[in-house]
C-alpha positions as CSV (number, residue, x, y, z in Angstrom):
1,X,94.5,145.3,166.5
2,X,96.2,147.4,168.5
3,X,99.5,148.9,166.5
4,X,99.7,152.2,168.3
5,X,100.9,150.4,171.5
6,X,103.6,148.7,170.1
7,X,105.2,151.7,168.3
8,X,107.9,153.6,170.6
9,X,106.7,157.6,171.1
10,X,108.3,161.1,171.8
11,X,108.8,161.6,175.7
12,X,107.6,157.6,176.4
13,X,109.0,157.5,180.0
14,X,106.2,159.7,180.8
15,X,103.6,160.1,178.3
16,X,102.1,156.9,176.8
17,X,99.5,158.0,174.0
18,X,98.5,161.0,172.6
19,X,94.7,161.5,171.2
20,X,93.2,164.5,169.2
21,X,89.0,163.5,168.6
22,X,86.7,166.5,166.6
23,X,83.0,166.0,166.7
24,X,80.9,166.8,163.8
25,X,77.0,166.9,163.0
26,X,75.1,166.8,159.6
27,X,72.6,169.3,159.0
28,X,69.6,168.8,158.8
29,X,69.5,165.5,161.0
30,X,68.8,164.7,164.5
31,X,71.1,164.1,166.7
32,X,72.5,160.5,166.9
33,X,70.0,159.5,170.4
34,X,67.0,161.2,168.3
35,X,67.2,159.3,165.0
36,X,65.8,156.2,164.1
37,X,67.2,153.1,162.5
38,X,66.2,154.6,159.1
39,X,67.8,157.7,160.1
40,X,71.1,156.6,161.5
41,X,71.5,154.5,157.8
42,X,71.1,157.8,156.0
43,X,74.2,159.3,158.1
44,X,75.7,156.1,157.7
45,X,75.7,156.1,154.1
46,X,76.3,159.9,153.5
47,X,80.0,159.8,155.6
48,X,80.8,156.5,153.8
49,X,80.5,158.1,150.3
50,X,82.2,160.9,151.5
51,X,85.2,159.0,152.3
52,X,85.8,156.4,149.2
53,X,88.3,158.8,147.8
54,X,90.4,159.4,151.2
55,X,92.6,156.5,149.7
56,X,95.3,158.6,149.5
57,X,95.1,158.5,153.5
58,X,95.6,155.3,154.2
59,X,92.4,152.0,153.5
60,X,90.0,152.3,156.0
61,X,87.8,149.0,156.8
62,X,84.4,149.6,157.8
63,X,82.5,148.2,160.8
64,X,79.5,148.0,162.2
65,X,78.9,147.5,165.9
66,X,75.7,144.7,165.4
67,X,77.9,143.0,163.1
68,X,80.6,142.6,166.1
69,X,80.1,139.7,169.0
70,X,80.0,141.6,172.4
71,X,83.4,140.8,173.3
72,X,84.9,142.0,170.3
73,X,83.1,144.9,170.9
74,X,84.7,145.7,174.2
75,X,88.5,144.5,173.2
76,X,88.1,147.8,170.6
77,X,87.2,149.8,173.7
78,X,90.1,148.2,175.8
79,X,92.8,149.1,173.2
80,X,90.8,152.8,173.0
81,X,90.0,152.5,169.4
82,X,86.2,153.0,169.4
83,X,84.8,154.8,172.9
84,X,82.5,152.9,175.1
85,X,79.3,155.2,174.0
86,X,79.8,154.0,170.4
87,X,78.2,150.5,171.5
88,X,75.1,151.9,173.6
89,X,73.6,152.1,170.2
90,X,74.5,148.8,168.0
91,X,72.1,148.8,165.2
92,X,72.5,152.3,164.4
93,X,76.0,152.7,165.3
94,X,79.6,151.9,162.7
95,X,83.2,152.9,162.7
96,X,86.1,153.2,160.0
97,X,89.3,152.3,160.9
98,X,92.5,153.3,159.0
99,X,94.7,150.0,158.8
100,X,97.5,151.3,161.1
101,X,94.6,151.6,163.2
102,X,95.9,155.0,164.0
103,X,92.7,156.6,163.0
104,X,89.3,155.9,163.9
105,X,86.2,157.5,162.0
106,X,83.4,156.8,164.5
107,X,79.9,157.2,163.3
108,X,76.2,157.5,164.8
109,X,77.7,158.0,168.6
110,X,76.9,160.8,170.9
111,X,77.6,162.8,167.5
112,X,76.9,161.7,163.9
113,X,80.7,161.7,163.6
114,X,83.9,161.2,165.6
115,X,87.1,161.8,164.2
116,X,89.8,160.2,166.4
117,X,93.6,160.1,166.1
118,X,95.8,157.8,168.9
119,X,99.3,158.1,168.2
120,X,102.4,156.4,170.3
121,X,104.0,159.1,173.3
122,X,103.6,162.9,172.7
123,X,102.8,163.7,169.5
124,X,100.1,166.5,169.1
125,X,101.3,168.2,166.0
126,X,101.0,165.1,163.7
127,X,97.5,164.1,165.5
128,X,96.2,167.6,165.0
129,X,97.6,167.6,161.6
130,X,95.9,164.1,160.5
131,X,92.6,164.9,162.0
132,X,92.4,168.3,160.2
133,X,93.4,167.0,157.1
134,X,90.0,164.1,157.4
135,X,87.9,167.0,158.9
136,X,88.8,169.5,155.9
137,X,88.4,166.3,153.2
138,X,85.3,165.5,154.6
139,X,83.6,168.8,154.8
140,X,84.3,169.3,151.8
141,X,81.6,166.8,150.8
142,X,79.4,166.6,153.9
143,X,77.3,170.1,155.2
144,X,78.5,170.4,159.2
145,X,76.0,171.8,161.1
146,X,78.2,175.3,161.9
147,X,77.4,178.5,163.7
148,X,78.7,181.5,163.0
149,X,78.9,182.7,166.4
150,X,79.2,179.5,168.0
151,X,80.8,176.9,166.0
152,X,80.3,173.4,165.3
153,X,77.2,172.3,167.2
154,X,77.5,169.4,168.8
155,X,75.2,166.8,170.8
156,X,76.9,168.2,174.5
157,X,77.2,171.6,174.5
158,X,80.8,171.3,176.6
159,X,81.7,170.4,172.6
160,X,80.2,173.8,171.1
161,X,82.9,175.6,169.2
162,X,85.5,174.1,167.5
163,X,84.5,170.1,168.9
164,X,87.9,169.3,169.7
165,X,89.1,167.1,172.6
166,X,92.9,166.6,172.8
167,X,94.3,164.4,175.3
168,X,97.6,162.9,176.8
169,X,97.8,159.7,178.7
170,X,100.2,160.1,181.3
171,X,102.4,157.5,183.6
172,X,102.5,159.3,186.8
173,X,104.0,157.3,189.6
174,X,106.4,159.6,191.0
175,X,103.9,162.2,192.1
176,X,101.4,159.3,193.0
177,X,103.5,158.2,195.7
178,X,104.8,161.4,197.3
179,X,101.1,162.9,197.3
180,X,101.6,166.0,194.5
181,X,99.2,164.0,192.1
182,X,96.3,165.5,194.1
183,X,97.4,169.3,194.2
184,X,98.1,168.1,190.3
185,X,94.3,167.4,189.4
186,X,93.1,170.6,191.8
187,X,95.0,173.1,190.2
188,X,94.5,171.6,186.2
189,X,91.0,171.7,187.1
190,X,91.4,175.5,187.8
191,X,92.7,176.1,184.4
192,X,90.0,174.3,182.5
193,X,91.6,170.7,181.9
194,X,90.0,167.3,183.2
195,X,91.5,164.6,184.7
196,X,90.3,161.0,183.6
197,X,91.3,157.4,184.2
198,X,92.0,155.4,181.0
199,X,89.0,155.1,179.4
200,X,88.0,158.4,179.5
201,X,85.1,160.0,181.7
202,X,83.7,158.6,184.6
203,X,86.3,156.4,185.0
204,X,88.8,155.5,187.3
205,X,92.9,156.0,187.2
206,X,94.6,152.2,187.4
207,X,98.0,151.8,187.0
208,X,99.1,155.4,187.8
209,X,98.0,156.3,184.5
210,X,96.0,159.3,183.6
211,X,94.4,161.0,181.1
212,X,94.5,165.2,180.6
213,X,92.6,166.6,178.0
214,X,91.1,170.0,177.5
215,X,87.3,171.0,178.7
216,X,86.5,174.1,177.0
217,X,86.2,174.0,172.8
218,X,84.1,177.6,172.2
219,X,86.3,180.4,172.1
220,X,89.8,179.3,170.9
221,X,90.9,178.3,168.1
222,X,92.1,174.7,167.7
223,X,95.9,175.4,167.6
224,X,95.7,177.4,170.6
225,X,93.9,174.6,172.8
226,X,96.5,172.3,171.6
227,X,99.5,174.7,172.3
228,X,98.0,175.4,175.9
229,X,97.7,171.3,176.7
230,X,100.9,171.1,175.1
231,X,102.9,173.4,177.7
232,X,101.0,171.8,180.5
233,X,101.8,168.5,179.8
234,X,105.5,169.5,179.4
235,X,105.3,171.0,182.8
236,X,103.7,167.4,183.8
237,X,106.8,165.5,182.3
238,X,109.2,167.7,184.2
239,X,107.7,167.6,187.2
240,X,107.5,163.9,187.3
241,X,110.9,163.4,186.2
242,X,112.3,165.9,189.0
243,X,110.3,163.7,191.9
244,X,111.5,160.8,190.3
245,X,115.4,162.0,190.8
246,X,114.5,163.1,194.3
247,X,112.9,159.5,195.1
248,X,116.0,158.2,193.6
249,X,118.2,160.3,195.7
250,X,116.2,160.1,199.2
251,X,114.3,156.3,198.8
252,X,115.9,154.3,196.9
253,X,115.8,151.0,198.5
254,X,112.6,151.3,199.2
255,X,111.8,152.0,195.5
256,X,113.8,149.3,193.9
257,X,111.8,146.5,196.4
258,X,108.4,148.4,195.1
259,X,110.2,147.6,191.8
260,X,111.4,143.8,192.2
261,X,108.6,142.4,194.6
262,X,106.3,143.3,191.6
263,X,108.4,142.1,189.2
264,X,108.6,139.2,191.2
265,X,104.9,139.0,191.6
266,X,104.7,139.0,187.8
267,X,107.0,136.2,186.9
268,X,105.7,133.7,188.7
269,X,102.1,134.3,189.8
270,X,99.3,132.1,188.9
271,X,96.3,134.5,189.2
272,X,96.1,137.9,188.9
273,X,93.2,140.3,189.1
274,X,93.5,143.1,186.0
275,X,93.7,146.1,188.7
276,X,96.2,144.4,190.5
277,X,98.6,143.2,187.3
278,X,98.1,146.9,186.3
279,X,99.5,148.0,189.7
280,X,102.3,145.7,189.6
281,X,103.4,146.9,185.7
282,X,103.4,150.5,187.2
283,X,105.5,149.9,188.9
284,X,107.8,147.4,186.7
285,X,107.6,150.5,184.3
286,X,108.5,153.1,186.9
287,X,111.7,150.8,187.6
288,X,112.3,150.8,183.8
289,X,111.8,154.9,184.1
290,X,114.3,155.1,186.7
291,X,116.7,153.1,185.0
292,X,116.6,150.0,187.7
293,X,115.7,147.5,185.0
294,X,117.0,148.0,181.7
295,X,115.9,144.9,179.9
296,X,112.3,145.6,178.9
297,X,111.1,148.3,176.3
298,X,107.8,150.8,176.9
299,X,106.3,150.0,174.5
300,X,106.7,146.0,175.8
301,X,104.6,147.2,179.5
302,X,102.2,149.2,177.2
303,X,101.0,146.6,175.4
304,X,100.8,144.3,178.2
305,X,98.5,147.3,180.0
306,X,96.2,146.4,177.1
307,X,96.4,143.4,176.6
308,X,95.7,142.0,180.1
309,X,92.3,144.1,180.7
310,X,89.1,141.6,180.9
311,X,87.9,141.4,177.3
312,X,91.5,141.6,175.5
313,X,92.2,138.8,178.1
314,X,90.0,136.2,176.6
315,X,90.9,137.0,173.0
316,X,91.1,133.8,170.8
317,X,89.0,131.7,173.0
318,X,85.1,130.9,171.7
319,X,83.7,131.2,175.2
320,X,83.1,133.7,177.9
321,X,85.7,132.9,180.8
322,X,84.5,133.3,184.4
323,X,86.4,136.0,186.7
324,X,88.8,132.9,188.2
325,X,89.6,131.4,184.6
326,X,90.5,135.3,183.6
327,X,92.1,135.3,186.4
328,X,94.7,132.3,185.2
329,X,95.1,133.3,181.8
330,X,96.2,136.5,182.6
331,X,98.3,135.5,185.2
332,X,100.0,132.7,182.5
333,X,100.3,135.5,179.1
334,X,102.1,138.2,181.7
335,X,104.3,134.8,182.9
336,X,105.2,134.4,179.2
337,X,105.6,137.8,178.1
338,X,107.6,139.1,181.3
């Protein structure tokens, strides 16, 4: 799993991974928290029929999430494959995932479908432009529950219109330590874009790392919310990289200590809490950004980012590990991958 955060991406000193997600209903069902078992099957069934001839588009294996032990269940959240409201639902909930694992066709969650694309860096034009292509195969076959005057209706009505969320995970630490991250989130609030941590709403930013993504989907068309996040997140990326020259300028010993004590901490400590290895590979990656260290890719930290978060952390092992035991093996894989 995983194969999007070990691909290099556009604008990757900044930008980590880009994600365009539609929601779509079936007529003439309940919505996902209404149905029953009987019910959600009946979805179930009608989107995998729809999708047996979208071979052209890559094989997609299907999952269900009672079929998947609990930790498995959260290491597809941790590498942002599935969302954590697919799983609130287990015997009525399933996903397809293409085998690049670039696409993720979620079924039975807050909506009866999900169409997700994660792609490596800044990429919206080939996101918006796979998850079209399933969203136009697909409705071709299913019956969307549409409004003429209002759109696609969806679960939440913040998802009325055309159901699209797109969003850019940004690596932010230049503006975290001079303060402008919070003038940052106040004014993109203003203009109608949230600001999440990295798994989405209602959580919390870790590792300077942020995600923007649009709030309104009724009244503009979808190439016009994704132009508009677009431009902003440019305007991110420069603004970033413009502290980042100025810290380089005005603090630099004081950055490349931030820089080395973590990389320090990283090489040769023997626990490490997740919030705390995230912290330190911030900042590893910012010296990497600045050009302090040179011999250790993005893509390399990215995966680590992953890889190192509590589930992903006990992956291969038949047992649940307690917080100290996490606390080791994490501590030994970022030993022998840094």
């Amino acid at each position: 799993m995983g194969k999007w955060f070990e691909e290099a991406g556009l604008e990757e000193d900044v930008v980590v991974s880009t994600r365009i997600r539609v929601a779509r209903n079936l007529k003439d069902y309940k919505f996902p928290q209404m149905m029953n078992i009987e019910e959600s099957e009946k979805v179930t069934q009608e989107v995998l029929n729809a999708m047996k001839s979208l071979a052209h588009n890559g094989n997609y294996k299907f999952i269900r999430i009672s079929n998947l032990e609990p930790l498995d269940r959260r290491i597809f959240i941790e590498e942002h494959l599935i969302s954590p409201g697919l799983i609130q639902r287990p015997d009525q909930s399933s996903f397809l995932l293409r085998e690049d694992e670039n696409i993720t066709i979620m079924i039975n969650e807050e909506d009866h479908l999900r169409i997700q694309v994660l792609l490596s860096g800044l990429n919206f034009e080939e996101g918006w432009n796979l998850c079209n292509e399933i969203d136009d195969f697909l409705e071709d076959t299913l019956n969307f529950a549409f409004h003429e005057e209002f759109g696609y209706l969806t679960s939440c009505p913040t998802n009325v219109g055309t159901g699209l969320r797109a969003s850019a995970m940004v690596h932010v630490p230049s503006l975290v330590i001079t303060g402008y991250i919070n003038s940052l989130v106040q004014g993109l609030n203003k203009i109608g874009l949230a600001v999440r941590g990295i798994h989405g709403e209602g959580t919390k930013a870790i590792g300077n790392l942020y995600q923007i993504s649009n709030q309104a989907t009724l009244g503009e068309e979808e190439e016009e919310i994704i132009e508009k996040l677009k431009n902003v997140i440019y305007q991110i990326i420069n603004k970033e990289r413009d502290v980042r020259n100025n810290l380089i300028g005005s603090r630099k010993k004081e950055i490349e200590d931030k820089v080395f004590r973590s990389l320090g901490i990283l090489k040769y400590s023997r626990l490490m809490t997740s919030r705390e290895a995230m912290a330190h590979l911030s900042n590893v990656r910012l010296g990497k950004e600045m050009g302090i260290i040179n011999d250790i890719d993005y893509n390399k930290i990215t995966k680590l980012m992953v890889q190192i978060q509590p589930a992903s952390i006990q992956k291969g092992i038949d047992k649940e590990l307690t917080k100290g035991e996490r606390d080791a093996r994490r501590a030994s894989l970022i030993r022998e991958l840094i």
